[in-house]
N, C-alpha and C positions, 0 to 999 in steps of 0.2 A: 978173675973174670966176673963183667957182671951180668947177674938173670935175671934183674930187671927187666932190663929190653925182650929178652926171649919170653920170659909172663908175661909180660902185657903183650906181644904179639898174640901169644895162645890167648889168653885172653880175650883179644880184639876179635881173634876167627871163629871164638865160643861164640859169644853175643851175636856176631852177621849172622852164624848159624841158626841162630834160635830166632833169633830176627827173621829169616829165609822160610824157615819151619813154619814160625806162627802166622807169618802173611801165606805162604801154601795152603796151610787150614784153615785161613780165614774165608781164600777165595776157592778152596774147596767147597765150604757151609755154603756160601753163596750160589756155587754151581748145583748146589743139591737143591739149596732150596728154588731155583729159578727153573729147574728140572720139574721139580714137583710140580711149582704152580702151571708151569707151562703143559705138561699131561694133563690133568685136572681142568685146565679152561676147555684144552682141545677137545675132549671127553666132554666136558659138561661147563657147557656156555653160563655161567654164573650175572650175566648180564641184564640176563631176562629180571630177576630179580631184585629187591632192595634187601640191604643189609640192615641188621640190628646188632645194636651192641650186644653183645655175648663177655663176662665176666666168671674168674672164677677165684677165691678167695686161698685158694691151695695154687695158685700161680703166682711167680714170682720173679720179675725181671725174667721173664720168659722161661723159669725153670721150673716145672712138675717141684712140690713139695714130695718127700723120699714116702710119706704115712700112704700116697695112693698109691705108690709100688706093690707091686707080688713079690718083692725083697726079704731078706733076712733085718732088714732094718724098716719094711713099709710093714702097712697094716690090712693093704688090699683092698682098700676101701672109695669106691669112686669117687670123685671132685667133686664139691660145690662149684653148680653153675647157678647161673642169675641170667634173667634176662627180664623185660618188657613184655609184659601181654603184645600177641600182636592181632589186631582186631582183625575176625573172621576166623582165627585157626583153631579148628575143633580139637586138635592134637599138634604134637611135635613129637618127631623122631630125633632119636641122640649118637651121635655116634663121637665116637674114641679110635682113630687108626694111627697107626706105625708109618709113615710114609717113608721113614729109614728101610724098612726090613717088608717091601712087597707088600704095602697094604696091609698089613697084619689088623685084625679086627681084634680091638681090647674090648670095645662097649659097642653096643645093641640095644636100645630100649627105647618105648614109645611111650611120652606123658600124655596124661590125655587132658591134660591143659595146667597143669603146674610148670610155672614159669619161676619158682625160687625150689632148685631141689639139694638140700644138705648134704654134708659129706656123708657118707655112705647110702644114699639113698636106692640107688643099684643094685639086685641081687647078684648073689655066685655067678648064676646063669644068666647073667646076663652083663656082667664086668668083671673081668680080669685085668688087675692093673701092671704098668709097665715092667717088664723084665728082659731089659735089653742082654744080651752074652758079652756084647762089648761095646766098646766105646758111647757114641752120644749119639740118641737119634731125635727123631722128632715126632710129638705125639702132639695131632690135630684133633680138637672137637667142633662137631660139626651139629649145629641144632638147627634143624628144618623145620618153621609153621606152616602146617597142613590143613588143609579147610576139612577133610577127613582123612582119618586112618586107612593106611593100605591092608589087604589082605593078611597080609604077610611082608617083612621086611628082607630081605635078600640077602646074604652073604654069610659064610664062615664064620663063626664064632673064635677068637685066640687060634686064626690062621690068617695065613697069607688069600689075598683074594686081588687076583688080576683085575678083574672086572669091576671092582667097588665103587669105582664112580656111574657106571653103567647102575647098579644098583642103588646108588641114591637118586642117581634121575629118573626111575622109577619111579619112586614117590610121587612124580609130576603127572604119574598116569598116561591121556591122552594129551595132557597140557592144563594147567590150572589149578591144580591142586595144590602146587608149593604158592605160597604168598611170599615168605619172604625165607631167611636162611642167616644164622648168626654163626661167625666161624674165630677161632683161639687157638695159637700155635704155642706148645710152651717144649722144653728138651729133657732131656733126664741123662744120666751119662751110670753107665755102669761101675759099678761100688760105689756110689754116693750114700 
């Protein structure tokens, strides 16, 4: 008898498989991500404003390097970002969210006008870096110029926060206070 024919049929229905699998998670990522942006616009109309480039030197083909995780293998220690001055903003708010896992708030922090800030420039209390339980999610940085500092900035710290877009449009106050907004989407996948 020969088994030729019978392995490469199994063979044949591995591969579709994996083939069927990886286009399912392709256009799952896609559904997540088209989910996101679409809450986030509805929530907080991004239009009003111009975009700046926002850069971070621990991103990589779209992947969180492992050293900013809360891992057994990271260091805990927030991203270098970069950005452009942008003329009038007495401050910028920073933020680091989960949009995988409920908004989860990693980072918190207001520069009050430093536009290059190093890898670990974030305290304890104020960055916690990613630690996914499983799989891959997605960690958004979001740097607001602010013509001034708000009172107080809003949301849960290393929690889930429904509201978190209601809370960065805060920032805008009665209207006018954001100028502009730099935003960087990178992933992190658990045990990396």
């Amino acid at each position: 008898m020969d088994i030729k024919r019978p392995a490469a049929l199994l063979c044949s229905a591995f591969m579709l498989y994996i083939g069927t699998a990886c286009s399912q998670q392709a256009d799952k990522q896609e559904s997540i991500s088209s989910a996101v942006s679409d809450t986030f616009s509805y929530v907080f109309d991004f239009s009003d404003f111009k975009e700046f480039e926002l850069s971070s030197s621990d991103l990589h083909d779209g992947v969180w390097d492992t050293v900013i995780t809360k891992t057994a293998n990271g260091s805990n220690r927030s991203p270098q970002l970069s950005w452009a001055p942008v003329e009038g903003a007495g401050c910028y708010a920073i933020f680091m969210v989960d949009t995988t896992a409920g908004n989860w708030l990693h980072w918190k922090s207001v520069s009050e006008g430093e536009t290059e800030l190093p890898a670990g420039w974030a305290p304890e209390n104020e960055y916690k870096g990613p630690y996914p339980p499983s799989g891959t999610h997605n960690y958004e940085v979001y740097v607001f110029a602010m013509k001034q500092a708000p009172e107080r900035i809003k949301g849960g710290f290393d929690a889930s926060n429904e509201k978190m877009y209601d809370f960065m449009k805060e920032l805008d106050g009665d209207g006018g206070n954001i100028i502009s907004y730099g935003h960087i989407l990178g992933t992190y996948t658990h045990g990396d």
